[in-house]
N, C-alpha and C positions, 0 to 999 in steps of 0.2 A: 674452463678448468682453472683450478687455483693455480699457486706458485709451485704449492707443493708438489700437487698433483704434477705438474708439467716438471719439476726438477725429475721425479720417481722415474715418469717415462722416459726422458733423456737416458735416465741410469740402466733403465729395462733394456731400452734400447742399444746403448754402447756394449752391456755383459750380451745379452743375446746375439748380438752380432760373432762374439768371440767366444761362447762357449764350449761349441765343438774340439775347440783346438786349443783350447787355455792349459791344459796340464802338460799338452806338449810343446807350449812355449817355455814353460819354467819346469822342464824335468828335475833339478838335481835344488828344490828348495826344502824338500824333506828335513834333513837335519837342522837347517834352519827353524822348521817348523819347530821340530823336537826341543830346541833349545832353548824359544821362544816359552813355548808351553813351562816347561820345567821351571822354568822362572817365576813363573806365578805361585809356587806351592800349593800346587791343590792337592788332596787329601783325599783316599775312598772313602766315597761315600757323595760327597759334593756333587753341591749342583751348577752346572756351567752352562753357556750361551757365549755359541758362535755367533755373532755379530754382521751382518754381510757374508756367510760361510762360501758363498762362490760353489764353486764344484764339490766343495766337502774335503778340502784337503788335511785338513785339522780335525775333523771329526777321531778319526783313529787313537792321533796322538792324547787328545782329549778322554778319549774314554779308555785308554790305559793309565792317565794317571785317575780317573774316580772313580776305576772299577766298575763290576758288576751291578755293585749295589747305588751307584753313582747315576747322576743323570745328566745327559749331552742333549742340546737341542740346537740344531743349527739355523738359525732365521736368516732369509735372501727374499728380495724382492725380486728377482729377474726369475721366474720359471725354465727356462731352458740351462742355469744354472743349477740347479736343483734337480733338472731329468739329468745332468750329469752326473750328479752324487747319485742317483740313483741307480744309472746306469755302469758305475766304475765300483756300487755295491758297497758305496760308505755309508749309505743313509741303514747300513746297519749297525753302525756304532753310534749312533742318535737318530733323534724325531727330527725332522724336517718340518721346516714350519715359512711357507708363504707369507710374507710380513713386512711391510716398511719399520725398518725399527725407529721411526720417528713416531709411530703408534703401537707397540706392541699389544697382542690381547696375552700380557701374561702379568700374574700376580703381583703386586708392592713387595720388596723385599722377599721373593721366591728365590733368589739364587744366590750361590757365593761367590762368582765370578764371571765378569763376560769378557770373551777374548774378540779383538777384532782386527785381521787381516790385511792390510791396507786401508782401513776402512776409515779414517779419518778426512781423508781428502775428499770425501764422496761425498759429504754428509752436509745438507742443503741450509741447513740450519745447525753448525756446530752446538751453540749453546745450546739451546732448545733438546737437540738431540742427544747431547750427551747428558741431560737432565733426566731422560727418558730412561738412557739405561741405568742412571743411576735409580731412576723408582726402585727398577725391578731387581736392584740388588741388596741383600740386609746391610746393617750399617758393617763395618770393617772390611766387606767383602772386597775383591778386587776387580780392577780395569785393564789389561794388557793389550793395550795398542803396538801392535807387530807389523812389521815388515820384513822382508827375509833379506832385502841392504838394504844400506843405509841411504841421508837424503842424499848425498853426492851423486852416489853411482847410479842411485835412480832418475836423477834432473840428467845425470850423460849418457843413461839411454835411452831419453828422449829427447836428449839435443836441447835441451837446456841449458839454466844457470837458477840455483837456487835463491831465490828471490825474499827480502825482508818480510815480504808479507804470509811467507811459508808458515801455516798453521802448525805444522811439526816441529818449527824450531821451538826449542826449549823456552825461550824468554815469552813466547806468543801461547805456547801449549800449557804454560803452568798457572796464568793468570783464567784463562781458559776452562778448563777444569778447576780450579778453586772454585770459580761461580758457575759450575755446576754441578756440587756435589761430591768432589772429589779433588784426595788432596796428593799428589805426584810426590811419590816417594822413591823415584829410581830411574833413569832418563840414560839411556845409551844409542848413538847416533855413529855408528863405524860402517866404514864398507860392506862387510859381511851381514850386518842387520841393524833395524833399528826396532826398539823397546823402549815405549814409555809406561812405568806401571804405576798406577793411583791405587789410593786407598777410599772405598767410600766412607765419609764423613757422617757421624750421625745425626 
């Protein structure tokens, strides 16, 4: 089995361990979420991509800002992530879609923004990977890297110390994304959340 392949299972493995009980670790990130979202400026009508969607916690907020006529599709590699969106009845505010997003089977320039979750840390091959979502989005469209807090509060609840080589610090995230497609036009790092939003570059 490749690298990739063996990173993926690792990742299968750690959400499927915690799926059942993942939304009632983080009850009260909702607003979060909402705040998160709004920030992006999406528009009805737009087409979006949840990025590592997990349980589908975004879905909702997602498909109230692009409407009806709007399109939400949330990609997760972990299955048992995905029968949670299922089963908490999000997966009807988007398509669900089984997928490493280091490979997606979706269109060059199909979308006008992907949001992604905590999803930065995860991601086996940052550059590689954020190349990828940048294919499938047209040029201007947006990137919104969220976390519901920020890096502090999240290295002290798991008993850390946030470390230079933290992908999410800004000096390491903007060089990052430049070479891959995408140019960081907005960087907030507080307690309450962190938001980094890019622009794709044409």
């Amino acid at each position: 089995m490749d690298r990739m392949s063996n990173d993926a299972r690792d990742v299968q493995e750690f959400f499927g361990a915690r799926a059942a009980d993942w939304d009632s670790r983080f009850p009260d990130d909702g607003p979060a979420y909402e705040r998160g979202v709004a920030a992006i400026g999406l528009r009805r009508g737009d087409k979006v991509l949840d990025a590592g969607c997990g349980t589908g916690r975004a879905l909702p907020v997602l498909r109230a800002a692009v409407g009806s006529e709007g399109t939400v599709v949330g990609a997760d590699l972990t299955p048992a992530m995905l029968a949670e969106a299922v089963r908490t009845g999000r997966d009807t505010h988007g398509d669900l879609l089984l997928a490493d997003v280091s490979r997606l089977p979706l269109r060059d320039g199909a979308f006008d923004a992907v949001f992604g979750a905590g999803l930065i840390s995860h991601l086996p091959e940052p550059g590689a990977n954020l190349r990828e979502l940048a294919r499938i989005v047209r040029p201007g469209g947006h990137l919104a890297l969220f976390h519901p807090i920020g890096r502090k509060a999240l290295a002290a609840r798991h008993g850390r110390e946030i470390t230079p080589g933290d992908l999410r610090a800004e000096a390491n995230l903007r060089p990052l994304l430049a070479g891959s497609g995408w140019r960081l036009v907005s960087y907030v790092d507080e307690d309450t959340r962190f938001l980094a939003l890019a622009v794709r570059e044409a």
